[in-house]
VOZA-576208 format. One line per field, with one value per atom (N, C-alpha, C): residue number from 1; residue in one letter; atom name; x negated, y, z. Coordinates in Angstrom, 3 decimals, always signed. Each point is the difference from the previous one (the first is absolute). Layout:
N
num = c(NUM / ...)
residu = c(a / ...)
atome = c(CA / ...)
px = c(X / ...)
py = c(Y / ...)
pz = c(Z / ...)
END
This chain:
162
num = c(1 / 1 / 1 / 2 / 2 / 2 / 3 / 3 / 3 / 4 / 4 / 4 / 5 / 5 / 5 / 6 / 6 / 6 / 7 / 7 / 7 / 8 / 8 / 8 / 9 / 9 / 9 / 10 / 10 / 10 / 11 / 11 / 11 / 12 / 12 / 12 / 13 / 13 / 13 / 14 / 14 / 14 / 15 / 15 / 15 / 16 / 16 / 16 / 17 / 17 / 17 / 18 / 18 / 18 / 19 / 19 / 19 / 20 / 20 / 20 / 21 / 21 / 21 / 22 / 22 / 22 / 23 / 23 / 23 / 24 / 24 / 24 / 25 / 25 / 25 / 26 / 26 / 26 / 27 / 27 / 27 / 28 / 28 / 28 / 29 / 29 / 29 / 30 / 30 / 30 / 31 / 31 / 31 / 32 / 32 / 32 / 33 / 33 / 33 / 34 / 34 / 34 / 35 / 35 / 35 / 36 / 36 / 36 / 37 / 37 / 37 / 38 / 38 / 38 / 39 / 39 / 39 / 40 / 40 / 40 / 41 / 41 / 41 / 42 / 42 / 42 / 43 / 43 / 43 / 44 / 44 / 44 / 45 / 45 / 45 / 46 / 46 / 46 / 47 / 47 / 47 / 48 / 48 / 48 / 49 / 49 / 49 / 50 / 50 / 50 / 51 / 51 / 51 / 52 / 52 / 52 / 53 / 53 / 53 / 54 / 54 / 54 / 55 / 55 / 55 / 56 / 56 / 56 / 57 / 57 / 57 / 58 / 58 / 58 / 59 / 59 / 59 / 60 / 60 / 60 / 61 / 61 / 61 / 62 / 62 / 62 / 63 / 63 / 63 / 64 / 64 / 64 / 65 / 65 / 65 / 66 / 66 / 66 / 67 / 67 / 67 / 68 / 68 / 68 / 69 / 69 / 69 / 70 / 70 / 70 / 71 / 71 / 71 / 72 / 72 / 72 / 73 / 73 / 73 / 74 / 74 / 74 / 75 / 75 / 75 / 76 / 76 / 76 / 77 / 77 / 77 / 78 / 78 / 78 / 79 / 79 / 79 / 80 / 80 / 80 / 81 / 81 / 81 / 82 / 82 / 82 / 83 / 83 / 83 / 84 / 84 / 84 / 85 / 85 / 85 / 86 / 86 / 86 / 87 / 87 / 87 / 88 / 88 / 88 / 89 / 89 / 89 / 90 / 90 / 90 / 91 / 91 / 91 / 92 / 92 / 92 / 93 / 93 / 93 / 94 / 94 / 94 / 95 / 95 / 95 / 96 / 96 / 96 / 97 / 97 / 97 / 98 / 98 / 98 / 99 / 99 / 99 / 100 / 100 / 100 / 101 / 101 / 101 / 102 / 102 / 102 / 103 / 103 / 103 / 104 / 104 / 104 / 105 / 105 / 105 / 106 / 106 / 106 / 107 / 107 / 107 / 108 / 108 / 108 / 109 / 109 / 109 / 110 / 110 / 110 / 111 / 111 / 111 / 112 / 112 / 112 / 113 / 113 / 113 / 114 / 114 / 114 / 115 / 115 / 115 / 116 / 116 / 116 / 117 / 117 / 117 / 118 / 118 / 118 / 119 / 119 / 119 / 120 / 120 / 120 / 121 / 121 / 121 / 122 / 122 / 122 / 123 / 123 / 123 / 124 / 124 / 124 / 125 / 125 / 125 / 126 / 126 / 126 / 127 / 127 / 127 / 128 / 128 / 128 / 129 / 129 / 129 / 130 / 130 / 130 / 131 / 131 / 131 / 132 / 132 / 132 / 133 / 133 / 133 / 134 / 134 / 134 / 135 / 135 / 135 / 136 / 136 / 136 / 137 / 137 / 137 / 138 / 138 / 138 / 139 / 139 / 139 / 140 / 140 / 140 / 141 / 141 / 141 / 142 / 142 / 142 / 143 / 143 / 143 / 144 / 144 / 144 / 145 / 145 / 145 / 146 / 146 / 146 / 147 / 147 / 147 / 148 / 148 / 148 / 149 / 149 / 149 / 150 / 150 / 150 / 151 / 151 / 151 / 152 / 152 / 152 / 153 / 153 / 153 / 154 / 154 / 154 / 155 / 155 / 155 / 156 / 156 / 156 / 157 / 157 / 157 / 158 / 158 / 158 / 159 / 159 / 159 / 160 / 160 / 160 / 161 / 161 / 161 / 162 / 162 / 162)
residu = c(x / x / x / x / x / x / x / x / x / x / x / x / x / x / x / x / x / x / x / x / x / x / x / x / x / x / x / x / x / x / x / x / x / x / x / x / x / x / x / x / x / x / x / x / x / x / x / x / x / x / x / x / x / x / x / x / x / x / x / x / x / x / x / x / x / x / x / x / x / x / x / x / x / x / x / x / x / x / x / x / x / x / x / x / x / x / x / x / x / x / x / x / x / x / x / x / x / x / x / x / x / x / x / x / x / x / x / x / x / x / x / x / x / x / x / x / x / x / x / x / x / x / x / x / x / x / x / x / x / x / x / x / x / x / x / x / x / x / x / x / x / x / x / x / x / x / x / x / x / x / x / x / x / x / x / x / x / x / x / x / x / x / x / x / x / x / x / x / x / x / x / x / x / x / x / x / x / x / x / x / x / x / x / x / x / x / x / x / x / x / x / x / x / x / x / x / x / x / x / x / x / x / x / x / x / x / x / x / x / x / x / x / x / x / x / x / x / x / x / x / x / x / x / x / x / x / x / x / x / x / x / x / x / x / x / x / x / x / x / x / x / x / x / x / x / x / x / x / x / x / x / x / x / x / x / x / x / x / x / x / x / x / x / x / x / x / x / x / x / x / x / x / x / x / x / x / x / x / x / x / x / x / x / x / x / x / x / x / x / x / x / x / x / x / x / x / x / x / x / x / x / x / x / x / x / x / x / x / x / x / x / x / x / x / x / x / x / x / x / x / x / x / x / x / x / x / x / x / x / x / x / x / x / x / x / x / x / x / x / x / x / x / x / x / x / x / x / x / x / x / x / x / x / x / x / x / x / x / x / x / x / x / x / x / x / x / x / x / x / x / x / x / x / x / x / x / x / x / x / x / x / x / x / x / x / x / x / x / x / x / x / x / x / x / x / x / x / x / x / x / x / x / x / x / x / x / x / x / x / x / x / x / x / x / x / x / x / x / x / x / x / x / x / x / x / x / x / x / x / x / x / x / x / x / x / x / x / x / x / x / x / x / x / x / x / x / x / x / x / x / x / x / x / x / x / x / x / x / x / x / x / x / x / x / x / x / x / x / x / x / x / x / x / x / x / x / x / x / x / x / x / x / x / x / x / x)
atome = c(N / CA / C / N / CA / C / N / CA / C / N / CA / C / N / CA / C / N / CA / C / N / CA / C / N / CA / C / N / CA / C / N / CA / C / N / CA / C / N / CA / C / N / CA / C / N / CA / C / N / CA / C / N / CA / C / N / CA / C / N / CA / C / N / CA / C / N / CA / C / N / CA / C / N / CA / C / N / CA / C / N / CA / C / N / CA / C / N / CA / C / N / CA / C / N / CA / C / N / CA / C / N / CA / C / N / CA / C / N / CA / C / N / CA / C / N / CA / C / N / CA / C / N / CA / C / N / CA / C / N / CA / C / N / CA / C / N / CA / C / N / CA / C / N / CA / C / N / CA / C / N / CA / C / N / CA / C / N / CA / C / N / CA / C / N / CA / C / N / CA / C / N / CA / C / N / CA / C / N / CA / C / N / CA / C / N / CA / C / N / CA / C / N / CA / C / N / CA / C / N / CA / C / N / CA / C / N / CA / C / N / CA / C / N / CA / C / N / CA / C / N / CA / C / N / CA / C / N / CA / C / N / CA / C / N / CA / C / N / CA / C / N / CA / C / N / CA / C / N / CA / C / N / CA / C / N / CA / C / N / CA / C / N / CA / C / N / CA / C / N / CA / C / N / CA / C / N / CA / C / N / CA / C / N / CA / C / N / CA / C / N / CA / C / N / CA / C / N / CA / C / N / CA / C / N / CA / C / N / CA / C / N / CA / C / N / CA / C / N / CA / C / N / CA / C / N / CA / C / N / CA / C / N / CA / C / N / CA / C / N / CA / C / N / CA / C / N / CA / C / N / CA / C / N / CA / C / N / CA / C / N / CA / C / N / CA / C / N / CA / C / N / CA / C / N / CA / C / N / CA / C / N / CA / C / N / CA / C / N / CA / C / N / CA / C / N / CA / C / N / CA / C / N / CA / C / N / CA / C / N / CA / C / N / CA / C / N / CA / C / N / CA / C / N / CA / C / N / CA / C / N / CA / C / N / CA / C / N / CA / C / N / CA / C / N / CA / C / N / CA / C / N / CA / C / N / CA / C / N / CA / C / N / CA / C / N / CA / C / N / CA / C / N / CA / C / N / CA / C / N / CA / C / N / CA / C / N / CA / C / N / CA / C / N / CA / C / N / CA / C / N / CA / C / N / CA / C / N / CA / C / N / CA / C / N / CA / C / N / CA / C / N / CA / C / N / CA / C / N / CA / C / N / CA / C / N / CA / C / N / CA / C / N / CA / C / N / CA / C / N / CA / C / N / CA / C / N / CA / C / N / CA / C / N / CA / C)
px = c(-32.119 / +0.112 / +1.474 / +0.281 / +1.298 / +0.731 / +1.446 / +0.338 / -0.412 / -0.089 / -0.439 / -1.464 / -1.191 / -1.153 / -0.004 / +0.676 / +0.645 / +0.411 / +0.820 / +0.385 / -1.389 / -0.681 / -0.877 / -0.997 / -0.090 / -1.347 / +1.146 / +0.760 / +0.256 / -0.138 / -0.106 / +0.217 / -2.155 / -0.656 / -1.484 / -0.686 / +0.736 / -0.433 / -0.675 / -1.145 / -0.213 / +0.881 / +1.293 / +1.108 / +0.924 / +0.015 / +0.788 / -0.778 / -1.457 / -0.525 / -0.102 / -0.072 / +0.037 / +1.121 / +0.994 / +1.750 / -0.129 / -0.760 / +0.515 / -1.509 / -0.908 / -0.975 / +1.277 / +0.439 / +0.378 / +1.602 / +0.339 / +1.386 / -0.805 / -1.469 / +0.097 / -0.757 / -0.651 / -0.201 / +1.016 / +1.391 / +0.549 / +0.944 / -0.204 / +0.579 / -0.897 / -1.240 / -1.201 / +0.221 / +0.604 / +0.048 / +1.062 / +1.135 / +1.120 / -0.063 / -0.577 / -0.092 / -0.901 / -0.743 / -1.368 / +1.191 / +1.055 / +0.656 / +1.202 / +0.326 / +0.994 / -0.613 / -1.328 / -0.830 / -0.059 / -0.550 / -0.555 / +1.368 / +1.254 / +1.012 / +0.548 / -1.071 / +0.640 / +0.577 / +0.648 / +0.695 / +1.260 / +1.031 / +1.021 / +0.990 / +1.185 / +0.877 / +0.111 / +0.676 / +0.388 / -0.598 / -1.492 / -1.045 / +0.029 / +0.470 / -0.493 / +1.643 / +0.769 / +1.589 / -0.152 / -0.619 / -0.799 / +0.085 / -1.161 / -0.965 / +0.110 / +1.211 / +0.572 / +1.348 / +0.554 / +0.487 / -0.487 / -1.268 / -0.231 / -0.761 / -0.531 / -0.749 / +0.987 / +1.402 / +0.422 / +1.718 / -0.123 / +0.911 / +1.696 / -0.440 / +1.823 / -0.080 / +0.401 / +0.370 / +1.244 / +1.067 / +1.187 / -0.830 / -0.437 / -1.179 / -0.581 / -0.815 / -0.986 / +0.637 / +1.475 / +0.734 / +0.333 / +0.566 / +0.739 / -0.670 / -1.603 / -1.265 / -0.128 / -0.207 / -0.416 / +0.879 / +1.728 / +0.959 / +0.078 / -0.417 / +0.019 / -0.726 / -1.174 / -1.364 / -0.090 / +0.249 / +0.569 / +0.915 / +1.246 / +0.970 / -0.265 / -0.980 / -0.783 / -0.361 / -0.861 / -0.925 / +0.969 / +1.265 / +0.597 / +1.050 / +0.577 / +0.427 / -0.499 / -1.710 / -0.735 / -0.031 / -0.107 / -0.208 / +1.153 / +1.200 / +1.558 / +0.005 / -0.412 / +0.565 / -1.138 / -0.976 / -1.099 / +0.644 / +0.194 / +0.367 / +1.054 / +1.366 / +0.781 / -0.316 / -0.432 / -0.514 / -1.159 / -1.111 / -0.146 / +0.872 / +1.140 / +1.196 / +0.162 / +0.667 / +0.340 / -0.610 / -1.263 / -1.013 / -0.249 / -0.112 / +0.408 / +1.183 / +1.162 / +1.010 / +0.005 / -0.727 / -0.006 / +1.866 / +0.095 / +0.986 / -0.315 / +0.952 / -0.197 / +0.713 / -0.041 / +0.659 / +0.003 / +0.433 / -0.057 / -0.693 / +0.320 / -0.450 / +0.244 / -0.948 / +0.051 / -0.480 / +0.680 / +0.074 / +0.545 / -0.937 / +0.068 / +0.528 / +0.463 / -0.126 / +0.316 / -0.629 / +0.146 / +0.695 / +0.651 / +0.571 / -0.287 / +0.037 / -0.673 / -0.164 / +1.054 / +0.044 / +0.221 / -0.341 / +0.115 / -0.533 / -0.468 / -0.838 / +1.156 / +0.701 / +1.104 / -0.862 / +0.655 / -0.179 / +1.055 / -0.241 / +0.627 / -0.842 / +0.617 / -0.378 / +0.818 / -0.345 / +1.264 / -1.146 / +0.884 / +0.392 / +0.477 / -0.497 / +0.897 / +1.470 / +0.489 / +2.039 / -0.236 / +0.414 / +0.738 / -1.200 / -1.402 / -0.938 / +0.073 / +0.931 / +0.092 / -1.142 / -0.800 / -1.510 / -0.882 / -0.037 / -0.674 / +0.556 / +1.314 / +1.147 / -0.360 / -0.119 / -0.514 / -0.707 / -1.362 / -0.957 / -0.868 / +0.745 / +0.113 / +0.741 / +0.878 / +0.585 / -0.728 / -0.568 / -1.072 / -1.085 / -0.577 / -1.736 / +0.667 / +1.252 / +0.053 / +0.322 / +0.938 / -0.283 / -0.976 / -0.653 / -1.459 / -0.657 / -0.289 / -0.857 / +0.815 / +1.682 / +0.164 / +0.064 / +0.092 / -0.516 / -1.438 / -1.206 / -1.224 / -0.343 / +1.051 / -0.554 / +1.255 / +1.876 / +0.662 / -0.366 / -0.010 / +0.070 / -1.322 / -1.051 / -0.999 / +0.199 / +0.328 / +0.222 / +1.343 / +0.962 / +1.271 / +0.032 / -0.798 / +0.420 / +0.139 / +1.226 / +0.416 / +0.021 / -0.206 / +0.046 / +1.685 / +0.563 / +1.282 / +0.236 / +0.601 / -0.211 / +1.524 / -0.173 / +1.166 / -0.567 / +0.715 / -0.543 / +1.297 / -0.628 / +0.887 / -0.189 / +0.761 / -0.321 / -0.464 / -0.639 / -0.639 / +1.433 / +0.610 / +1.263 / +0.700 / -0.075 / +0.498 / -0.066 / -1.356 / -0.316 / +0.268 / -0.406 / -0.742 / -1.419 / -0.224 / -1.226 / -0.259 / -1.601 / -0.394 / +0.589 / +0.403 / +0.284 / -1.016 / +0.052 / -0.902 / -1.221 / +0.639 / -0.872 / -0.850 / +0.429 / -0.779 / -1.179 / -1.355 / -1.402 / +0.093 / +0.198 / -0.282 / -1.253 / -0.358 / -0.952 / -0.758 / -0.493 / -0.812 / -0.524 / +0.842 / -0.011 / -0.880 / -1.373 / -0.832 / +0.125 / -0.045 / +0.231 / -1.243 / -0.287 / -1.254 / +0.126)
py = c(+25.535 / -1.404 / -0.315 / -0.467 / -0.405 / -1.427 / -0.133 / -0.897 / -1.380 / +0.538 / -1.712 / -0.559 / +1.200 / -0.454 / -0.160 / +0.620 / -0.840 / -1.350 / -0.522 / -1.409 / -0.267 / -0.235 / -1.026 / +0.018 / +1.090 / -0.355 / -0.717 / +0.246 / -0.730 / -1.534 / -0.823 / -1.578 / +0.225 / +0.862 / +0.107 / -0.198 / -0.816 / -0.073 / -1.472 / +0.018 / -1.741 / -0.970 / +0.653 / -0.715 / -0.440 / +0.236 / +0.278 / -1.537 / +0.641 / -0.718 / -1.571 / -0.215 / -0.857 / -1.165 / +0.669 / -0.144 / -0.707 / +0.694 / -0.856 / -0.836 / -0.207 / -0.948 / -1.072 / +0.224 / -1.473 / -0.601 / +1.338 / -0.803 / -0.543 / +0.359 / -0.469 / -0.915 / -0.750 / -1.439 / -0.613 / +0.537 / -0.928 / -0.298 / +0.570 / -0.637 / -0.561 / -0.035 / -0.788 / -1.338 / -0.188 / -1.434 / -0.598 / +1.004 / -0.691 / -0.639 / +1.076 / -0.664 / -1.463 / +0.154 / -1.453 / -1.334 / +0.569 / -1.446 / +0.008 / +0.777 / -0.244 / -0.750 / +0.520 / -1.013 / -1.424 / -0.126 / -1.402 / -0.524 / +0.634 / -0.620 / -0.479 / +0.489 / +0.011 / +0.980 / +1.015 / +0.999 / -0.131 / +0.355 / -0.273 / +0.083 / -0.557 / +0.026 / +1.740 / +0.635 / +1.201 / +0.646 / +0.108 / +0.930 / -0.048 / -1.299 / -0.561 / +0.635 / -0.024 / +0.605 / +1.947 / -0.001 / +1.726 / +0.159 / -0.628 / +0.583 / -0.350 / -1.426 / -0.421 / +1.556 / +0.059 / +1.546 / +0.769 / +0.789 / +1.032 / +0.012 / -1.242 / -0.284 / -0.034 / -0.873 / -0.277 / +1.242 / +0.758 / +0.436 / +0.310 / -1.035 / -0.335 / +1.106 / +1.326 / +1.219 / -0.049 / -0.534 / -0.892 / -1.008 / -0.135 / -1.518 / +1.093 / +0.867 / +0.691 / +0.869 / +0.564 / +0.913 / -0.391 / -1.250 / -0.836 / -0.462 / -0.255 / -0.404 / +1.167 / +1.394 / +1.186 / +0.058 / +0.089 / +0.491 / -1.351 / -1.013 / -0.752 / +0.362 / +0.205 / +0.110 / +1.440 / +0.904 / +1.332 / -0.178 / -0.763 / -0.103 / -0.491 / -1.263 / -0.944 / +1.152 / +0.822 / +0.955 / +1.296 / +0.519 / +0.785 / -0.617 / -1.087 / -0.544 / -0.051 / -0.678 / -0.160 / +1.066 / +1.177 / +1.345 / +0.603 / -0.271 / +0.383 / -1.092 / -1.528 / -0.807 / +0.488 / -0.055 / +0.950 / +1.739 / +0.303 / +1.121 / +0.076 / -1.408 / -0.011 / -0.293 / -1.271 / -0.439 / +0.915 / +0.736 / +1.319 / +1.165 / +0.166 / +0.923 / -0.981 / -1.300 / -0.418 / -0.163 / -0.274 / +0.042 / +1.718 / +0.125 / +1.846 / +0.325 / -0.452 / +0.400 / -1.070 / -0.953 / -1.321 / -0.680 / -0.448 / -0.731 / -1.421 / -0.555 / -0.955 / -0.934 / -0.480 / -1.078 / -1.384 / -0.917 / -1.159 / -1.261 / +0.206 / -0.230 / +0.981 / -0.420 / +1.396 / -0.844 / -0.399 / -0.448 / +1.051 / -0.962 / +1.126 / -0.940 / +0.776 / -0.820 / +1.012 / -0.020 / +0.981 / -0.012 / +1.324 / -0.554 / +0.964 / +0.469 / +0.824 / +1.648 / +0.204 / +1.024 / +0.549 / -1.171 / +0.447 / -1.158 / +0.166 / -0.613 / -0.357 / -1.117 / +0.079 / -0.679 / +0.278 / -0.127 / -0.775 / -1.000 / -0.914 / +0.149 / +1.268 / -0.110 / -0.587 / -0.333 / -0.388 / +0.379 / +0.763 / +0.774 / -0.730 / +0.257 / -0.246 / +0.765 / -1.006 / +0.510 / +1.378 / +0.638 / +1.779 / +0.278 / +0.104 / +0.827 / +1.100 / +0.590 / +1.629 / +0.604 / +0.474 / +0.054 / -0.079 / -1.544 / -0.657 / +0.113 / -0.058 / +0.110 / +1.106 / +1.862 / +0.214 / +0.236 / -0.175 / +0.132 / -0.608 / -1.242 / -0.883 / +0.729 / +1.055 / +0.403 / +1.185 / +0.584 / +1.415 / -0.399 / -1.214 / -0.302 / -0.110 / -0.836 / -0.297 / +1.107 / +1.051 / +1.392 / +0.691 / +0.220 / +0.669 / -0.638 / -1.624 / -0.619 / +0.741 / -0.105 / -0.048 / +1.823 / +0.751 / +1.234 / +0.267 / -0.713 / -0.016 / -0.621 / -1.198 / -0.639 / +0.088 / +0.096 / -0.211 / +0.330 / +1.606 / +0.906 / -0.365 / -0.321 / -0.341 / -1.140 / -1.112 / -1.605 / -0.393 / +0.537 / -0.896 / -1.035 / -0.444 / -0.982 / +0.413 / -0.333 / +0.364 / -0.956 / -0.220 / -0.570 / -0.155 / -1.006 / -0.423 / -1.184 / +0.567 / -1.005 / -0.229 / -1.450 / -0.927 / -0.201 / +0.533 / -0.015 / -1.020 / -0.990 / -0.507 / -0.661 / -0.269 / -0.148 / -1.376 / -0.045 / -1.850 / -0.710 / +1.129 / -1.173 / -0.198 / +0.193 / -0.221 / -1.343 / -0.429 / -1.455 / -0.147 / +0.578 / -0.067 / -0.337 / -0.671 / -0.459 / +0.847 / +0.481 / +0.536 / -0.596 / +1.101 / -0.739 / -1.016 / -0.751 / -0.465 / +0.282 / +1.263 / +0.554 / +1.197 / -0.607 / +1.816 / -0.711 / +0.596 / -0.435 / +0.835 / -0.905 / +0.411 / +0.405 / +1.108 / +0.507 / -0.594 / -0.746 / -0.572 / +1.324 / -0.194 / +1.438 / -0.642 / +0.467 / -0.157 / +1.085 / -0.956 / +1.134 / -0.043 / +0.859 / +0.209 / -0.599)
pz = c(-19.327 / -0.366 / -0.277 / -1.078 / -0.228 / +0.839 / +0.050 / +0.656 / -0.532 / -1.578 / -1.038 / +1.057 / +0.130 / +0.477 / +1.393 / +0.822 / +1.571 / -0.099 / -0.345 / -0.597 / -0.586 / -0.871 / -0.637 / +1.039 / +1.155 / +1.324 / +0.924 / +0.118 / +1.446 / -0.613 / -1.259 / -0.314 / +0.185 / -0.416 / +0.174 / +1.470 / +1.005 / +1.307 / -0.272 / +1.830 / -0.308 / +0.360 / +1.018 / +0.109 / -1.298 / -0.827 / -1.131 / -0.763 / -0.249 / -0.460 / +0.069 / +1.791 / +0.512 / -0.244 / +0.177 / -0.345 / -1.443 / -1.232 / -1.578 / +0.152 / +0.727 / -0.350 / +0.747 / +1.232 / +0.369 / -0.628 / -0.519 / -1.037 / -1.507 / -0.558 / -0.711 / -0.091 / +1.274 / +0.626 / +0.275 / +0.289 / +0.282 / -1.432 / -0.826 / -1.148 / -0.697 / +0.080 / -0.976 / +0.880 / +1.440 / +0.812 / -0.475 / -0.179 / -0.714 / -0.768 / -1.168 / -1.456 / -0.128 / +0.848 / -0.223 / +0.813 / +1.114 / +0.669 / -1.529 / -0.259 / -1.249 / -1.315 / -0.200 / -1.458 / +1.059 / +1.372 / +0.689 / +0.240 / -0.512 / +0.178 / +1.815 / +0.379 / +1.862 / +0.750 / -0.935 / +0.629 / +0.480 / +1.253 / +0.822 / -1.640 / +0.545 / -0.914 / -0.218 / +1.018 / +0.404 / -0.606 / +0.287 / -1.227 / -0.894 / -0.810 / -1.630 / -0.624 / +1.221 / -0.699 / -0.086 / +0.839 / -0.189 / -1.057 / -0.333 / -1.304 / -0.681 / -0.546 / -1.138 / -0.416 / +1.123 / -0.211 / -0.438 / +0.637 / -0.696 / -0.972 / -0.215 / -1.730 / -0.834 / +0.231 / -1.220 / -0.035 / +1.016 / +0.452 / -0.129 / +0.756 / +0.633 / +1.145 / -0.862 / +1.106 / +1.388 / -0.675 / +0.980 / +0.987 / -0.050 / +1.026 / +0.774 / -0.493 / +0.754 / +0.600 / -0.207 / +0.348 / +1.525 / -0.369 / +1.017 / +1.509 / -0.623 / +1.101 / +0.749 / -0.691 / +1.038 / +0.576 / -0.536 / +1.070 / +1.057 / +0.291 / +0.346 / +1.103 / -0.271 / +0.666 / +1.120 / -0.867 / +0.874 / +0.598 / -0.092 / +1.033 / +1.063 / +0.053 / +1.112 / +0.849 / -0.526 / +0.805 / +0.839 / -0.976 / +0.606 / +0.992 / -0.246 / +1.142 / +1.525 / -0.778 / +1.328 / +1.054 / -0.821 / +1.067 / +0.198 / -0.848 / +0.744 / +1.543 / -0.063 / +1.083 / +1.025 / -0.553 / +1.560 / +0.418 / -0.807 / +0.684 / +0.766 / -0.225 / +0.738 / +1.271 / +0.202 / +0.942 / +0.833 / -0.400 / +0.206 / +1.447 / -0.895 / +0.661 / +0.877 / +0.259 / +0.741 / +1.565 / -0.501 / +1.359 / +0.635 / -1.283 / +0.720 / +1.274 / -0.510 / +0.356 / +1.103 / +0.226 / +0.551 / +0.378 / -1.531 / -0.039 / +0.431 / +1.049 / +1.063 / -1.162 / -1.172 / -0.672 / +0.543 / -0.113 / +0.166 / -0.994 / -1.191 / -1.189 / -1.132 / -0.877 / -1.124 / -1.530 / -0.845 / -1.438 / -1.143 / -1.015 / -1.070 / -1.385 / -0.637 / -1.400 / -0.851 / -1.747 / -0.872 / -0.942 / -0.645 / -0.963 / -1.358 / -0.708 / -1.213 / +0.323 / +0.985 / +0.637 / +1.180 / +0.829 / +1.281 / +1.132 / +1.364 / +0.673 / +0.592 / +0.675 / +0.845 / +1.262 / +0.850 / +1.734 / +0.347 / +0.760 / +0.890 / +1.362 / +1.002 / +1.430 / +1.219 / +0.745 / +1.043 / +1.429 / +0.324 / +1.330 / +1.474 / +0.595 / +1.762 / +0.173 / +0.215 / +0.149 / +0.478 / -0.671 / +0.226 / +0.007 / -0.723 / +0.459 / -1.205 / +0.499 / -0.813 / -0.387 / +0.696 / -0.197 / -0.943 / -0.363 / -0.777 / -1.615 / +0.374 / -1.463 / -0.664 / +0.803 / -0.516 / -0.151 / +0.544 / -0.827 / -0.849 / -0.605 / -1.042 / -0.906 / -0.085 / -0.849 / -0.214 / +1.203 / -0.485 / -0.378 / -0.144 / -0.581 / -1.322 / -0.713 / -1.018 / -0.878 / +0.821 / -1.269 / +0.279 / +1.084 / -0.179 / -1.101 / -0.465 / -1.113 / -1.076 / +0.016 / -1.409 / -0.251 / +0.915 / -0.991 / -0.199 / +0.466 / -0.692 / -1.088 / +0.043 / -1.353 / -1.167 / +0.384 / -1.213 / -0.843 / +0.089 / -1.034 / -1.328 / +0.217 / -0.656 / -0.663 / +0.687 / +0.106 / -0.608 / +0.391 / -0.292 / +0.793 / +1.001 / +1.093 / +1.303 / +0.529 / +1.545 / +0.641 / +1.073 / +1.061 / +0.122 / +0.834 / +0.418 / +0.908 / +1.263 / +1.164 / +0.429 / +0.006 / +0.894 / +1.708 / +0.642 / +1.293 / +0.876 / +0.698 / +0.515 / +1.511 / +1.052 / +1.247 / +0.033 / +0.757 / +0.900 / +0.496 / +0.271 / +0.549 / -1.474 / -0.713 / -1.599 / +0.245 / -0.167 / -0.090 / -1.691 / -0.627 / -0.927 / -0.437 / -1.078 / -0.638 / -0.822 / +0.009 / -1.318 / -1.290 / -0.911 / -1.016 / -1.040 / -0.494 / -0.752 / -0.673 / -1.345 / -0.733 / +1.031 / +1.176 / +0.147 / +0.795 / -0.124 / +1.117 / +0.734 / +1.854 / +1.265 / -0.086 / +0.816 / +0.494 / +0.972 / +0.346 / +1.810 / +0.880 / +1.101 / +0.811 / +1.104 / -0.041 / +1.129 / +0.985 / +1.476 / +0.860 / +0.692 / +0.950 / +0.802 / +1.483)
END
């Protein structure tokens, strides 16, 4: 059996099958809220893209869209390491920027400890994900007796304790 006819059975499953009946329900739902004119803005900017295609638009949405998602699993995996390593933080904020997740943690005065292993969860993430990604992780770590405020742009985390 050639590799061409390996490939054309593995898409011949009922999983497979299953998979393009429900993508191509869910574009026959599209298309009927786009003619009934009640489709989200967001969708109707979709598919005004890729009908009339503005490749720059559609370019811009995936890297958009994939970045959401690879972020998501760079900041879980940090946080991840951290509970691993059980870094005792105090607070832990994030904010993004095109290439990189930055960290705003703050620590208990001198807890060496914690420092690093806020600094070992964040290169453990970034050699699983830089190299692929182009986004690293990067942490400002700073003490409670700082008396510092999260910075603005960045979202606190809510640290539930037990």
């Amino acid at each position: 059996m050639s590799s061409h006819q390996k490939a054309q059975n593995r898409f011949d499953t009922s999983e497979a099958n299953i998979w393009f009946d429900e993508f191509i329900g869910q574009l026959k739902a599209d298309q009927l809220a786009l003619q009934k004119d009640v489709a989200r803005p967001e969708k109707e900017q979709i598919y005004q893209d890729l009908i009339f295609g503005d490749g720059v638009e559609m370019a811009m949405m995936v890297r958009s869209t994939s970045t959401a998602q690879v972020v998501k699993y760079i900041v879980l995996n940090f946080i991840g390491n951290l509970q691993v390593r059980k870094a005792d933080f105090t607070r832990l904020a994030f904010d993004l920027t095109n290439d990189k997740v930055l960290v705003w943690a703050e620590i208990d005065e001198d807890d060496i400890s914690t420092e690093g292993n806020i600094v070992l969860a964040a290169a453990e993430t970034n050699a699983k994900f830089y190299e692929n990604t182009g986004i690293c992780i990067e942490s400002t770590i700073v003490e409670n007796s700082d008396g510092l405020d999260v910075p603005r742009h960045y979202t606190e985390l809510e640290i539930v304790t037990e």
